[in-house]
MARVO-329689 format. One record per residue (C-alpha): residue number from 1; residue in one letter; z, x, y. Coordinates in steps of 0.25 Angstrom, whole numbers, plus 5000, padded with zeros to 4 digits. Each point is the difference from the previous one (the first is absolute). Layout:
<sites>
+-----+----+------+------+------+
:   i : aa :   zz :   xx :   yy :
+-----+----+------+------+------+
: NUM :  A :    Z :    X :    Y :
...
+-----+----+------+------+------+
</sites>
This chain:
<sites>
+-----+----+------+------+------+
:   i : aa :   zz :   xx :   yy :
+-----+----+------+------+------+
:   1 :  X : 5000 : 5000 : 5000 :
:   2 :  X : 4995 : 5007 : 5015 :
:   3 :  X : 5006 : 4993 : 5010 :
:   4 :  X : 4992 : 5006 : 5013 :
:   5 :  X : 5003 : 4994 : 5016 :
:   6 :  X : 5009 : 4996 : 5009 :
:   7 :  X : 5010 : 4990 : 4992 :
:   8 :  X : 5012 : 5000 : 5011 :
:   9 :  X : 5008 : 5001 : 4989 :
:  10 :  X : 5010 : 5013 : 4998 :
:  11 :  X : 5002 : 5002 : 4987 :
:  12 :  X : 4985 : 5001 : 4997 :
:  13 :  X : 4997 : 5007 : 5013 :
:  14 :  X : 5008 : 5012 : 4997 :
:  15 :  X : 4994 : 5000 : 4983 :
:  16 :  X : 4986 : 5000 : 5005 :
:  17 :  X : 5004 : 5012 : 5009 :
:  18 :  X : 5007 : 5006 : 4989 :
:  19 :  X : 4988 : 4996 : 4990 :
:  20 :  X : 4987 : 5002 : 5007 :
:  21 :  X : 5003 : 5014 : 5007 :
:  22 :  X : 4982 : 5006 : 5001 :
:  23 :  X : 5005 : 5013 : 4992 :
:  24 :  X : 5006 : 4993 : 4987 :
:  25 :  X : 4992 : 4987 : 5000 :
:  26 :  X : 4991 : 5007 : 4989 :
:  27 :  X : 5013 : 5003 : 4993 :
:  28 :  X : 5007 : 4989 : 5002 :
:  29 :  X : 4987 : 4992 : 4993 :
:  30 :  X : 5000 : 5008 : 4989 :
:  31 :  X : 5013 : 5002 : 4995 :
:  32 :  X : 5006 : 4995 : 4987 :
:  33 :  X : 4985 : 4997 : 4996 :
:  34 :  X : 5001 : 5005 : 4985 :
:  35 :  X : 5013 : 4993 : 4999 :
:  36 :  X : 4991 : 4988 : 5003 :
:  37 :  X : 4988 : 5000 : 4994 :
:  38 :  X : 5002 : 5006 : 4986 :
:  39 :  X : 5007 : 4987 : 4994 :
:  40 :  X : 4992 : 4990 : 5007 :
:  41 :  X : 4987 : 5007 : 4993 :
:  42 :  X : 5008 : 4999 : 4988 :
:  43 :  X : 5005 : 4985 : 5003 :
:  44 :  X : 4986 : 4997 : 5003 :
:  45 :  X : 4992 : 5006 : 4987 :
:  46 :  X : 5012 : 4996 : 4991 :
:  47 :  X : 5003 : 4984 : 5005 :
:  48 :  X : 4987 : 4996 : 5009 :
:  49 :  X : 4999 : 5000 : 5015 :
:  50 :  X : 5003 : 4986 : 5001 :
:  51 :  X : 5015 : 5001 : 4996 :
:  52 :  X : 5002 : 5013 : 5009 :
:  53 :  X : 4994 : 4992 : 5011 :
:  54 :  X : 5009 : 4988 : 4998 :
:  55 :  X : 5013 : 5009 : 4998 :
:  56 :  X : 4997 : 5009 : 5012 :
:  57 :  X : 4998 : 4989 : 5008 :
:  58 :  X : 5012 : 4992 : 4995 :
:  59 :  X : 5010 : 5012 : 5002 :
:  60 :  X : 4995 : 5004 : 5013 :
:  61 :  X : 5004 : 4985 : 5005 :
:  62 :  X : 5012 : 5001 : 4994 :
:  63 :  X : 5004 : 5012 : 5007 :
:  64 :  X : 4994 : 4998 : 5014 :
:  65 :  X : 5008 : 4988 : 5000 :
:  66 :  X : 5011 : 5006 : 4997 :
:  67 :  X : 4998 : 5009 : 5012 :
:  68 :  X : 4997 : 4990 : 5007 :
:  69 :  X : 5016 : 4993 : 4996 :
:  70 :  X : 5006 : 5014 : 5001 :
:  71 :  X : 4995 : 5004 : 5014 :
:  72 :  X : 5006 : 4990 : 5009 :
:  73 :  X : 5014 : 5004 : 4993 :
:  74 :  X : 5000 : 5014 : 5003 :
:  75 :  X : 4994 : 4999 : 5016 :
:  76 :  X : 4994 : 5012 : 5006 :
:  77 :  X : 5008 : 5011 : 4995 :
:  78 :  X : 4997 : 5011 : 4989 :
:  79 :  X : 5001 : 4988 : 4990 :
:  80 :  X : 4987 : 4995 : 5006 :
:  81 :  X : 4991 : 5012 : 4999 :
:  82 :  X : 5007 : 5004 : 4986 :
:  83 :  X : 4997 : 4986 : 4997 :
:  84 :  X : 4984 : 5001 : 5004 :
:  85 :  X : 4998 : 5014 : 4995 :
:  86 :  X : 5003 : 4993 : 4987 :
:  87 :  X : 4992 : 4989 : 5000 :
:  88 :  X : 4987 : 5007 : 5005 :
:  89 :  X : 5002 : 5010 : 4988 :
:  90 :  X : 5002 : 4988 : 4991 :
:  91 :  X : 4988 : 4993 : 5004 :
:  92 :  X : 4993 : 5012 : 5002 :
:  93 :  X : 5003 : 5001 : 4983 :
:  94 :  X : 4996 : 4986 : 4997 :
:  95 :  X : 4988 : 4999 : 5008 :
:  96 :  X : 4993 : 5014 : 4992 :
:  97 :  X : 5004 : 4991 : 4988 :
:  98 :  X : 4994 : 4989 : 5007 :
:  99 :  X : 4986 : 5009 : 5005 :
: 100 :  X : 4997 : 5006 : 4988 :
: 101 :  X : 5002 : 4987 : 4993 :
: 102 :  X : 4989 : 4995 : 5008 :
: 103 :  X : 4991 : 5012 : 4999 :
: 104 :  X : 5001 : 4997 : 4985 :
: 105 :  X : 4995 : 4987 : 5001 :
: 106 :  X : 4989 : 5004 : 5011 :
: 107 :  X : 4995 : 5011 : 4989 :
: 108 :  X : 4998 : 4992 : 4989 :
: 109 :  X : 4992 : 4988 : 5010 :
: 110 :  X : 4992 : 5012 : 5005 :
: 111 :  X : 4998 : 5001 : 4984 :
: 112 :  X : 4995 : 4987 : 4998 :
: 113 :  X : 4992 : 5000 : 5012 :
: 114 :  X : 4991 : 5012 : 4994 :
: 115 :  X : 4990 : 5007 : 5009 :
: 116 :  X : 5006 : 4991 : 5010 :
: 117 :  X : 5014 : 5008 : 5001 :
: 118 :  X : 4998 : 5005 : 5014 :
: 119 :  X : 5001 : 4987 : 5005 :
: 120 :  X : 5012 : 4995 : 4994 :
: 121 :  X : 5007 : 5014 : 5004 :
: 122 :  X : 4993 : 4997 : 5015 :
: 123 :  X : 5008 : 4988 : 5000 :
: 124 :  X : 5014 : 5006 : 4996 :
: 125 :  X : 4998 : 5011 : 5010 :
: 126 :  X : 4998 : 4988 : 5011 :
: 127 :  X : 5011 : 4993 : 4996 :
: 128 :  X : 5009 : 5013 : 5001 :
: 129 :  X : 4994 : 5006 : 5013 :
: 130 :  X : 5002 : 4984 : 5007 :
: 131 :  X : 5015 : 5001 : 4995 :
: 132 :  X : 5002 : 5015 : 5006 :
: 133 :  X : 4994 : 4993 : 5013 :
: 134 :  X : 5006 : 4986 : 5000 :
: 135 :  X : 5015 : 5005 : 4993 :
: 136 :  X : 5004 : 5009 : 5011 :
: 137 :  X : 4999 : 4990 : 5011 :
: 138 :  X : 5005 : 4988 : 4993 :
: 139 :  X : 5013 : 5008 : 4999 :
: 140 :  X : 5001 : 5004 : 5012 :
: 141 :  X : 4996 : 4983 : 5005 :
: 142 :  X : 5012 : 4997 : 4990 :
: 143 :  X : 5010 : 5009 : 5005 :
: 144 :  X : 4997 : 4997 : 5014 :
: 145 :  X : 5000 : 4983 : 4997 :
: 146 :  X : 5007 : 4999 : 4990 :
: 147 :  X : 5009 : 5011 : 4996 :
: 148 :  X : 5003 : 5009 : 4989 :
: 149 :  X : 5003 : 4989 : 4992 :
: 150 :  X : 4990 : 4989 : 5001 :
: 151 :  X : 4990 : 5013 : 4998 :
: 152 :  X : 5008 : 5004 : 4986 :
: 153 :  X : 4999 : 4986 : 4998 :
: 154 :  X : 4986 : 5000 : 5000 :
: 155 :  X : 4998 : 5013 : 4992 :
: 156 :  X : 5008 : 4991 : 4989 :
: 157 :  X : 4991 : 4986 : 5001 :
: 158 :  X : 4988 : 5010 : 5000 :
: 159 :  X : 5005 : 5008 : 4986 :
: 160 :  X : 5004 : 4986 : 4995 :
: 161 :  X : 4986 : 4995 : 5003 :
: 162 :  X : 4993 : 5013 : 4992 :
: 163 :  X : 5007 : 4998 : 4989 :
: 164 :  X : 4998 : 4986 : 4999 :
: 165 :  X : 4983 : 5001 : 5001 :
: 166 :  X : 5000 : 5012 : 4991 :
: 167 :  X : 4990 : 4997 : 4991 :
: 168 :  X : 5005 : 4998 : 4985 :
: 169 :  X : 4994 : 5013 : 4991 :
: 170 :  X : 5004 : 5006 : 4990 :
: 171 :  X : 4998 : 5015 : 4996 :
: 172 :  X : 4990 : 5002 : 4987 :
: 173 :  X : 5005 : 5013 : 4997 :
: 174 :  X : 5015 : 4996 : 4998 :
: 175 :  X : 5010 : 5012 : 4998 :
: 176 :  X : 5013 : 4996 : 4992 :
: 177 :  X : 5008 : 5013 : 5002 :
: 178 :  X : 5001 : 5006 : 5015 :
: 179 :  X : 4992 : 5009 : 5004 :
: 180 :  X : 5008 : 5013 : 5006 :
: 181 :  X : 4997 : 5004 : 5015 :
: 182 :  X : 4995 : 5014 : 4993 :
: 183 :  X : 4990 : 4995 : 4990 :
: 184 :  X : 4995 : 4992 : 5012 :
: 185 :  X : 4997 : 5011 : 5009 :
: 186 :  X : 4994 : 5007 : 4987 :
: 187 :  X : 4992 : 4988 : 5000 :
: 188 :  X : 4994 : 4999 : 5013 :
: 189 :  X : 4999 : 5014 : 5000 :
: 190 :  X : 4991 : 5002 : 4989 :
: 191 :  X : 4991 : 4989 : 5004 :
: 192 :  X : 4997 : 5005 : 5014 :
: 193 :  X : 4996 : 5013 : 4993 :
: 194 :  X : 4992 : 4993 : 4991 :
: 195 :  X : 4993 : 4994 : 5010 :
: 196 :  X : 4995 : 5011 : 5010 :
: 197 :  X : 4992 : 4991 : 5010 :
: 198 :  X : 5013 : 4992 : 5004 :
: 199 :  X : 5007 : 5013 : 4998 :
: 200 :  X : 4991 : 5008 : 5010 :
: 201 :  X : 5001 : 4986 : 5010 :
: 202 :  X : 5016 : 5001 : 5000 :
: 203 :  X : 4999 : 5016 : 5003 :
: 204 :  X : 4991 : 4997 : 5012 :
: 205 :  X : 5009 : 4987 : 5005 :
: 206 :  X : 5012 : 5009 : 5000 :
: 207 :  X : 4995 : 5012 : 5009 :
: 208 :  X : 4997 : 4988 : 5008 :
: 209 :  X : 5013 : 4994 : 5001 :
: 210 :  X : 5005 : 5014 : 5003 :
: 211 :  X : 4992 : 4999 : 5014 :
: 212 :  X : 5002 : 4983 : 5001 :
: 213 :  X : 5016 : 5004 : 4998 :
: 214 :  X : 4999 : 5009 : 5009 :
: 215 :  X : 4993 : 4992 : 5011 :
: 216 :  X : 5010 : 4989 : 4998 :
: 217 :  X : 5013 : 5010 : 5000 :
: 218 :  X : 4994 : 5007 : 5013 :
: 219 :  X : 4994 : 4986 : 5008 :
: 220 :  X : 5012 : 4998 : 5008 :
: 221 :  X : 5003 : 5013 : 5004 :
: 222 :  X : 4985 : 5002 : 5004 :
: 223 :  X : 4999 : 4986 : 5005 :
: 224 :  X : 5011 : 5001 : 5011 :
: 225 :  X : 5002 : 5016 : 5000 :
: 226 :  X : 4987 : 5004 : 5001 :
: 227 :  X : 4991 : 4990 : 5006 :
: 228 :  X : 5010 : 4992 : 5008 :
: 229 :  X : 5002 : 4987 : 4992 :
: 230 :  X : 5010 : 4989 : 4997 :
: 231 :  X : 5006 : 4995 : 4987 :
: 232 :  X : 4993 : 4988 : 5000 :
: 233 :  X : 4989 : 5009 : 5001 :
: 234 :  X : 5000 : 5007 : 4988 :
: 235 :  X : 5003 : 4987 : 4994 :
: 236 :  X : 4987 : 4994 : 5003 :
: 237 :  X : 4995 : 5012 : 4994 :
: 238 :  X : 5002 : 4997 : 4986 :
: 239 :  X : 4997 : 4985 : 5003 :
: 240 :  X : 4984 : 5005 : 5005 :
: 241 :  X : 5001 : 5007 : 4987 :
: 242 :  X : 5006 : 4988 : 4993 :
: 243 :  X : 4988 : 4992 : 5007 :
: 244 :  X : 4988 : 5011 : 4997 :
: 245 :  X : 5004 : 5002 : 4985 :
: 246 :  X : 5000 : 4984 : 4998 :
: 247 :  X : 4985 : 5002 : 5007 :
: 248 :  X : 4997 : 5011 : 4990 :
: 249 :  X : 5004 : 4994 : 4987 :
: 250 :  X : 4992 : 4988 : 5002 :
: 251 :  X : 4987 : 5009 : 5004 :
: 252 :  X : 5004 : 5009 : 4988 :
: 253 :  X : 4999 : 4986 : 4991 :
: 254 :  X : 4987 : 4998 : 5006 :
: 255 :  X : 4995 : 5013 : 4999 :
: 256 :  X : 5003 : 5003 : 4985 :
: 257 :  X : 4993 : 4987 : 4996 :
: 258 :  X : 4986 : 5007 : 5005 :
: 259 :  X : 5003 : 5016 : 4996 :
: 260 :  X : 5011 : 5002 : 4992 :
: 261 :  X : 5013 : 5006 : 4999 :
: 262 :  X : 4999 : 5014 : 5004 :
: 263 :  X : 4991 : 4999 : 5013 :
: 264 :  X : 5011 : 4991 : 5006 :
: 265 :  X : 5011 : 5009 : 4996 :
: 266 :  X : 4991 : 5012 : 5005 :
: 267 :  X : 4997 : 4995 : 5013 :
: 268 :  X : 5015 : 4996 : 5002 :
: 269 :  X : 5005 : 5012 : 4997 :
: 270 :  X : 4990 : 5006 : 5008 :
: 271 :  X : 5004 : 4992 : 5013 :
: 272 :  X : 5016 : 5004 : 4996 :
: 273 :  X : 4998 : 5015 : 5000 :
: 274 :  X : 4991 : 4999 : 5014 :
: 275 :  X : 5010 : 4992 : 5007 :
: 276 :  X : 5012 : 5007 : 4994 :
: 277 :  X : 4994 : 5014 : 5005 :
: 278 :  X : 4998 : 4994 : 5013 :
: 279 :  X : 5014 : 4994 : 5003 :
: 280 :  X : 5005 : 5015 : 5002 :
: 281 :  X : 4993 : 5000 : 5013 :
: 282 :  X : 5002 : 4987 : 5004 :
: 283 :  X : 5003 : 5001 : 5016 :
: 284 :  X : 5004 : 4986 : 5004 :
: 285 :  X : 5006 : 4987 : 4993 :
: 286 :  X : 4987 : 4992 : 5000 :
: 287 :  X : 4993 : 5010 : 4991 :
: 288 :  X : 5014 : 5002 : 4989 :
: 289 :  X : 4999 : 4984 : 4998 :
: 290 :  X : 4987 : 5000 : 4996 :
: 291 :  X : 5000 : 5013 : 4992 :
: 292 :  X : 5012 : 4995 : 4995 :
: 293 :  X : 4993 : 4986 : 4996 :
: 294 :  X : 4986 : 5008 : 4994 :
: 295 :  X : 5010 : 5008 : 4992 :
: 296 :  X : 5008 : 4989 : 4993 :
: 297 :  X : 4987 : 4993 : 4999 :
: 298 :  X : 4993 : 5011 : 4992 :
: 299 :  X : 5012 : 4999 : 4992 :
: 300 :  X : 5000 : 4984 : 4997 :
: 301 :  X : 4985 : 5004 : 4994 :
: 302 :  X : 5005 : 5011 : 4991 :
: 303 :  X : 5011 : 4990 : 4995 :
: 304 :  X : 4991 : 4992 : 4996 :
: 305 :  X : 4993 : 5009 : 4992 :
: 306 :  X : 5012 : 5004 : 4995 :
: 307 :  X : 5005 : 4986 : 4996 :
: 308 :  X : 4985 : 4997 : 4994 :
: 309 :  X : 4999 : 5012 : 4990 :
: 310 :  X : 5016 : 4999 : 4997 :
: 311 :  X : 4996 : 4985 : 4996 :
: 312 :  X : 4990 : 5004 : 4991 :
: 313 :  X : 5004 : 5013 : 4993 :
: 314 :  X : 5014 : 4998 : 4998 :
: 315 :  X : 5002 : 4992 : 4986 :
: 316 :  X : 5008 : 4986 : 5003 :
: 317 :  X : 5013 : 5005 : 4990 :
: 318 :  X : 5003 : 5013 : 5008 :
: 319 :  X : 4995 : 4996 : 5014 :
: 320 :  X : 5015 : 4998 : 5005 :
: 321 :  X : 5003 : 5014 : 4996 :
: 322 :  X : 4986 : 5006 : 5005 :
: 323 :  X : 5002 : 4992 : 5012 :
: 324 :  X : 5015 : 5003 : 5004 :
: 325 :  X : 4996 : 5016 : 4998 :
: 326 :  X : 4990 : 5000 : 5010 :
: 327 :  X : 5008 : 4992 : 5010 :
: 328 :  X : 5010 : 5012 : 4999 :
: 329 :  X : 4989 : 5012 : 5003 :
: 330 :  X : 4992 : 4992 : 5011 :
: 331 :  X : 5016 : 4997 : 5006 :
: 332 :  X : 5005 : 5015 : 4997 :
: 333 :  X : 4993 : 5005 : 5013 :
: 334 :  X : 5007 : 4991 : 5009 :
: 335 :  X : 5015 : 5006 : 5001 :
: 336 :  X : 4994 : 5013 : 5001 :
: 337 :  X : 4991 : 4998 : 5013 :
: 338 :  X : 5015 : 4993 : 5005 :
: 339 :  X : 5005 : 5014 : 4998 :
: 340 :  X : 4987 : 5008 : 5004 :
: 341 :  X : 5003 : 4991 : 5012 :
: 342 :  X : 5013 : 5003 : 5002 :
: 343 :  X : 5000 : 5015 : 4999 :
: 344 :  X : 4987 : 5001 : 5009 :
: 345 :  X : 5003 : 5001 : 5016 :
: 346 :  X : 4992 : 4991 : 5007 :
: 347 :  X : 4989 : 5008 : 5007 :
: 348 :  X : 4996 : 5005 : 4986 :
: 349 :  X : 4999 : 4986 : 4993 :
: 350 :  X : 4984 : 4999 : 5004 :
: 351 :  X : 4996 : 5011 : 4995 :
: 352 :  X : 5010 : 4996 : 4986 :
: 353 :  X : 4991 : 4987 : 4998 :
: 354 :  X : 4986 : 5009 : 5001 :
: 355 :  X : 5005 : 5009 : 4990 :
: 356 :  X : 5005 : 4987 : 4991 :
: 357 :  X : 4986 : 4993 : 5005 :
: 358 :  X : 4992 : 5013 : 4994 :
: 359 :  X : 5007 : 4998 : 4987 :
: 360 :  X : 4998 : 4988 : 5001 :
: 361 :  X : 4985 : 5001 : 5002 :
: 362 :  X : 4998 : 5012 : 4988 :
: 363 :  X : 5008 : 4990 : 4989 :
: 364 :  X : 4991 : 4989 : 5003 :
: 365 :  X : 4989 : 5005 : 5000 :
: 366 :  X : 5004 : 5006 : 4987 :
: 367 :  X : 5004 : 4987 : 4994 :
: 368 :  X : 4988 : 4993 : 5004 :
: 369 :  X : 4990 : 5011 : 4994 :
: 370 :  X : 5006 : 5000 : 4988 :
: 371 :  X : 5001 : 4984 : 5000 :
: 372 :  X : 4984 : 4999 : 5003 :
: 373 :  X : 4995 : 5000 : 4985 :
: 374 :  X : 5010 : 4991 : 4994 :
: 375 :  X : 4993 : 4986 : 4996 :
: 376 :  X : 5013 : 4993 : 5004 :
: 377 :  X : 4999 : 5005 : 5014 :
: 378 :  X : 4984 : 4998 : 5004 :
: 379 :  X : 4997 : 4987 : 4993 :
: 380 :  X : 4998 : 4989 : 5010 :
: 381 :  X : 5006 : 4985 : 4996 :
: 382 :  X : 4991 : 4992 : 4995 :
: 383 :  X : 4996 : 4986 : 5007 :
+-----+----+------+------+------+
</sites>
């Protein structure tokens, strides 16, 4: 749970300060994130998505209403951010269950859906980018109309609501004993190398989330050190980009419909790396938005790709395991462009993302060549 904006209410005034601080909010996103995945993949291979939907779902209402009970007891002393700091870490939990729960399901429809994958991933990619752009700003609305409560209380009617139009399914492959944490990152291990196309996508995605981590980590202190911004400023960075990559995705639908995956996902990269070399000289705040917007967007369009071919080379009784290992490496670079960030004065920070965007740029590049020949990857969908 993000809460982002002016809520006028203490207690989450002072854990948004503490929480969203530009040199740890890659950290702070990615930390715990093995705890997390590895027994929702388990869950998820093991008992069907469905069910680890509905449980998720269920037990994050459960808790937010109990934050919800618990808050107004304790005021706005220590008890309130102790309180808060809990329950985003608890939701934090139950929605990865929750996410790759529904990843699950949107793998085996993309599945059913054939050559025709791409579209079914373009659509799951639009609904999560609408919830990155919409879910910020109905907190805040919340917490500024309604309070902290009446938002937690709508974070537990919308849970309650997901688990209740969860579609009924259940898995094919049924496994009667648990499957250990271990023997699942075996697993997912051993099918990405088996699979060298997905395998070389996910080496050039996480030398571009090195530069993408770094741009966030770095976008306040450029945005308002650097070029003279605002706050709110850099917040309608990231919703441009919100905006371009929600462009991009329905232009990549469209585009592998007539040529194919790996066109689309060479071009976006290609766009990704330009922009990304470019944003180290940026000189005023109008140029960082919409290099900033290019960048994510070039990265919508490689996601797509990404989700495509993970859709229709991962097999349906290990893709929880295969798809919680590659969330993991594509999250790994975040903390550590938080800390690159961190440890970097901020005359030098420019000339950081160029290297990264040069990294950036030969990984891709790489990726791509190597993704060229596969069958998987060029074959456009047929009508």
């Amino acid at each position: 749970m993000t809460v982002t904006g002016s809520s006028g209410s203490p207690r989450w005034a002072r854990v948004d300060a503490h929480c969203h601080r530009p040199a740890c909010s890659g950290s702070v996103k990615s930390s715990g994130a093995s705890q997390r995945i590895w027994p929702t993949e388990a869950g998820a291979d093991r008992v069907g998505s469905t069910r680890v939907l509905r449980i998720a779902s269920v037990l994050r209402a459960v808790v937010v209403l109990a934050a919800a009970a618990i808050l107004p007891v304790v005021g706005n002393g220590a008890g309130a951010v102790v309180t808060v700091m809990v329950l985003a870490a608890a939701t934090g939990v139950l929605s990865e269950f929750a996410y790759i729960a529904a990843e699950t399901a949107g793998g085996a429809a993309s599945r059913d859906a054939g050559d025709h994958a791409h579209r079914v991933q373009a659509v799951l990619l639009g609904i999560d980018q609408c919830a990155t752009l919409a879910g910020p700003a109905l907190a805040g609305a919340l917490l500024q109309y309604a309070g902290p409560n009446g938002m937690l209380l709508t974070i537990a009617a919308c849970s309650l609501l997901g688990a209740a139009l969860a579609p009924r399914q259940r898995p094919i492959w049924p496994q009667e004993a648990p499957v250990p944490v271990v023997h699942g990152m075996k697993t997912g291990w051993k099918t990405l190398r088996s699979l060298p196309a997905l395998g070389w996508l996910c080496v050039g995605l996480i030398l571009s989330n090195c530069a993408i981590g770094l741009v966030q980590a770095a976008g306040p202190v450029l945005v308002i050190q650097q070029l003279g911004g605002t706050s709110s400023q850099v917040g309608l960075v990231w919703s441009a980009a919100a905006v371009a990559s929600l462009a991009m995705v329905a232009l990549a639908r469209l585009a592998i419909d007539r040529i194919g995956l790996w066109p689309v996902g060479a071009a976006a990269a290609a766009l990704a790396s330009v922009t990304c070399l470019a944003l180290g000289a940026a000189n005023s705040y109008t140029v960082f938005l919409v290099l900033v917007a290019l960048l994510i967007a070039g990265e919508a369009g490689m996601t797509v790709v990404l989700r495509t071919l993970r859709a229709r080379l991962v097999p349906a009784e290990v893709f929880g395991s295969t798809l919680s290992l590659i969330i993991l490496l594509l999250l790994a670079p975040f903390p550590i462009a938080g800390a690159l960030v961190a440890l970097t004065p901020p005359d030098l920070l420019g000339h950081v993302i160029t290297v990264c965007a040069v990294l950036q740029a030969l990984g891709l590049a790489v990726s791509f060549a190597k993704l060229r020949t596969h069958p998987a990857a060029r074959r456009p969908a047929t009508a």
